[in-house]
N, C-alpha and C positions, 0 to 999 in steps of 0.2 A: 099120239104121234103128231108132229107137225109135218103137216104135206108140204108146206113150200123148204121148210129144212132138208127132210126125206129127199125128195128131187133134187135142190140143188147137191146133197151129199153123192144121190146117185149121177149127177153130169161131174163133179171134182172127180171121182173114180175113173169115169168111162174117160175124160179128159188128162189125169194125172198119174193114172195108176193109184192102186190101193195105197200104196206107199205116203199118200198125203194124209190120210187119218194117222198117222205117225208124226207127222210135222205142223211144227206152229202156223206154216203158212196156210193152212186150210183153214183156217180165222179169214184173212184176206180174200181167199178164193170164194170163201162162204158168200162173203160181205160186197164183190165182184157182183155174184149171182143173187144181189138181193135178198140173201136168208136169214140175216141179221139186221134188219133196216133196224126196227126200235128195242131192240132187245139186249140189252147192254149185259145184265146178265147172267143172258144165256151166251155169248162170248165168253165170260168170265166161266163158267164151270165147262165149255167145250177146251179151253186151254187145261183145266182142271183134268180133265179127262182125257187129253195129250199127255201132258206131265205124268199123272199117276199109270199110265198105260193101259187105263180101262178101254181107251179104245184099239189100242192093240190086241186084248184080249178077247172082245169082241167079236173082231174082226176072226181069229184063229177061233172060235167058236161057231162063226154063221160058214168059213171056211170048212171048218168038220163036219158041219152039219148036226151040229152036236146036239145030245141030246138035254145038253145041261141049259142049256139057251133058254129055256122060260122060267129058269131059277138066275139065272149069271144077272141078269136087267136087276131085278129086285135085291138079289144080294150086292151086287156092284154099286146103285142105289144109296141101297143102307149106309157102305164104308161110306162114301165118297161124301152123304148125308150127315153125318157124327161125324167123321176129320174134318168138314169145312164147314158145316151149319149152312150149307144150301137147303132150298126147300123140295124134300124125296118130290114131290108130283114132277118139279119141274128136271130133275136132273132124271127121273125113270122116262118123262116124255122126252129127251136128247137123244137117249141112249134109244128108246125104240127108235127114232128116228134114222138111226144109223144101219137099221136090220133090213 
């Protein structure tokens, strides 16, 4: 997990309501809060992960409390891994990031 993403994901929340992990502009907000300085692309698969709704899914998973949450990161992962040819370390560290 990256702790300066993690943080700044949890002040975009407490500041925007959950509703920003839904929208493109959490790229910006991220980038606001310094959690993007050199990482070009980890932008690129966090819009990734807007678009395809991974992180909506998420989101209605750590919301449930669910029990499927230490499979969802690694299987969400994989797709998102094979559809874009991201590399899994870096796209499974995003997503913990966001838990």
């Amino acid at each position: 997990m990256d702790k300066m993403l993690a943080e700044a994901v949890r002040i975009a929340v407490r500041d925007f309501g959950e509703e920003i992990l839904t929208e493109d502009r959490l790229i910006g907000v991220l980038k606001d809060y310094h959690a993007l300085l050199d990482s070009q692309g980890d932008e690129f698969i966090i819009r990734t992960l807007i678009k395809e709704g991974s992180l909506s899914m998420l989101l209605t998973e750590v919301k449930n409390n669910s029990t499927h949450l230490k499979e969802f990161i690694p299987r969400e992962s994989d797709k998102i891994t094979r559809k874009y040819g991201f590399a899994k370390e870096s796209v499974t560290k995003i997503l913990a990031s966001f838990v």
